[in-house]
N, C-alpha and C positions, 0 to 999 in steps of 0.2 A: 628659814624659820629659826627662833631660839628658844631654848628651855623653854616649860612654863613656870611662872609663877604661882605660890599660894598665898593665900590668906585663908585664915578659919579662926573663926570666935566661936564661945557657946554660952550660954545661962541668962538671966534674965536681962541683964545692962549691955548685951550683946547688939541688941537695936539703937541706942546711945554710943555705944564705941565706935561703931561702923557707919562711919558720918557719909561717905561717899555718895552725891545723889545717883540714884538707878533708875530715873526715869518709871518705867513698867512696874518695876516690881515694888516701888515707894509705891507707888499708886495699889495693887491689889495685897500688898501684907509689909504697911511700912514699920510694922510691928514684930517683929519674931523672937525664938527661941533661939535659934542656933544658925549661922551662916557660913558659907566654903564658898570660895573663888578663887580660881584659875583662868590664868591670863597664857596667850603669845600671839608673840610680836611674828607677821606673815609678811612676807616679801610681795606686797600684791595691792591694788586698791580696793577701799572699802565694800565698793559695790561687790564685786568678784568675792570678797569673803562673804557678806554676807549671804550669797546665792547659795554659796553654797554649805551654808551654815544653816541656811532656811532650809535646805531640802536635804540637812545629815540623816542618813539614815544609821539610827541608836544602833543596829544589828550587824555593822558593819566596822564597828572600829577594829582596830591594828591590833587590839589584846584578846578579841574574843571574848573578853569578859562578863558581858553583857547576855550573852546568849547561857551562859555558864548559870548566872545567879538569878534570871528569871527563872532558867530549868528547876534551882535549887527552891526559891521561891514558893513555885506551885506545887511541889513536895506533897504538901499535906492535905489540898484540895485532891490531889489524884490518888492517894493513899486514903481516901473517904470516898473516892470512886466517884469522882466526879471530872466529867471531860473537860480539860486546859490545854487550848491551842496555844504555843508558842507562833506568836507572828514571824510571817517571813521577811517581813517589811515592818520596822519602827519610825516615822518621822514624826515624834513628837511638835516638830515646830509647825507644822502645816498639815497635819490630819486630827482636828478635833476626835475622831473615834479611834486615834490609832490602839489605846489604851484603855481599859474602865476608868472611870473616873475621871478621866484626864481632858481638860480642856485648853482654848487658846487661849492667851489673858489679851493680849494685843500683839500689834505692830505698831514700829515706826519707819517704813520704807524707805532700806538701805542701811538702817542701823540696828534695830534692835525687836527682837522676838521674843515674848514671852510667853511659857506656861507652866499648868501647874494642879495639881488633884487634891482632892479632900479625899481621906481613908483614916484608915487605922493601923498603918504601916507597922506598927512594932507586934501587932496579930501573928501568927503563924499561918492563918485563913485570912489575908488582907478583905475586909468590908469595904466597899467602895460610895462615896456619896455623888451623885451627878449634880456640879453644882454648872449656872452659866457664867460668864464672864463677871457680867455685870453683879453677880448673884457671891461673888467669891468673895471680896473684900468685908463686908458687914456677915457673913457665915459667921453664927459662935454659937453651934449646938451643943453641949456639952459633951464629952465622949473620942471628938475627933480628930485629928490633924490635919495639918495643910502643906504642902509642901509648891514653893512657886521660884521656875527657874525660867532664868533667861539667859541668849546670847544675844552680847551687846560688842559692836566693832565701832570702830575710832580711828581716824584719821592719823599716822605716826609720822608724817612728809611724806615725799614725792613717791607712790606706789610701794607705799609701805602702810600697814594696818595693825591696830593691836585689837584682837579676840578676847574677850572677859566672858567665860561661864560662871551665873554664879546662883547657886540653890540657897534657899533658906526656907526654913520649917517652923512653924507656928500650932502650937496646940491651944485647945478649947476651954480648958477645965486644968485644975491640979492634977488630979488621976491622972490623964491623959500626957501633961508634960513628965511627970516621975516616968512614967513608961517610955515614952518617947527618947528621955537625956539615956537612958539604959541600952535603948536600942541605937540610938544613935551612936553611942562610944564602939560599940560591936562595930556597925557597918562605916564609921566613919573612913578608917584608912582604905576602904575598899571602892566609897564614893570618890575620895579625891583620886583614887588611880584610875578610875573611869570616866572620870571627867579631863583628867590628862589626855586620857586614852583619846576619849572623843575631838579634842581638840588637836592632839596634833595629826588625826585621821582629815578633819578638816585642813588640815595644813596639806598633808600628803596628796589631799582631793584637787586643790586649788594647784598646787605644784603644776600635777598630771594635767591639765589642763594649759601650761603654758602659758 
């Protein structure tokens, strides 16, 4: 494996700068606020990353982090006395219910996985919207955000593959993006280190494997 790389844009011409087609995620919010991607380069062929990129379990990366800022998260729901299970199991790519909110946006078998939730992420008490697939790209309640991520793998030569995670966030209304660009700058350095995380936990998975 080597490094990963980043990329991160934010604010309105953010969707315009970041030309690269994404497949999935052009398709359910070819429009956004703010976007982050991280890439690596995996000594392995595409199918083998991908498997096991479909079936990451979020609760399991190499930094623990994950498990840390959900805890911190539901804070204020359980401080209001209300019961929040932390999952033992996250596989956002392949469990439509692993999350509220949270749905699959597609596949392209062998390369690319997307998804992605409507809420109100910069809340203290995150509101959750159940939206479907097909139901997510024309979403524009006033109020909400979106956020839609994918892992996408590519072909580098001969058993060799390159990994691209990359989230982007889209809100509904003004109110909604001024709140979001706030909460974003907060948790921004802590997304890209868990998207690192995850991705070279991916690496470390495919390794173990041989």
């Amino acid at each position: 494996m080597t490094d990963t790389q980043t990329t991160a844009t934010s604010g309105p011409a953010s969707a315009q700068a970041h030309t690269a087609a994404r497949g999935l995620l052009d398709t359910h919010l070819p429009v956004y606020d703010v976007v982050i991607t991280e890439h690596l380069v995996i000594d392995a062929d595409p199918q083998v990353v991908f498997d096991a990129a479909k079936n990451f379990d979020f609760m399991r990366t190499d930094a623990g982090l994950v498990t840390a800022l959900m805890t911190l998260r539901t804070m204020p729901s359980r401080l209001l006395g209300r019961t929040v299970d932390t999952p033992a199991t996250l596989r956002l790519a392949c469990d439509p219910g692993a999350l509220p909110g949270w749905t699959i946006l597609g596949e392209v078998p062998g390369s690319e996985v997307a998804f992605g939730a409507v809420g109100t992420f910069w809340e203290p008490d995150i509101r959750w919207r159940d939206l479907s697939a097909s139901e997510f790209a024309a979403f524009a309640v006033p109020g909400w955000g979106k956020i839609a991520c994918d892992l996408l793998v590519r072909p580098d030569g001969p058993g060799r593959s390159v990994l691209t995670y990359e989230c982007r966030t889209a809100t509904t209304d003004a109110s909604s993006r001024a709140h979001m660009f706030r909460y974003w700058w907060l948790i921004r350095p802590f997304a890209a280190y868990i998207m690192r995380a995850v991705l070279r936990t991916i690496g470390t998975n495919v390794d173990a494997r041989g």
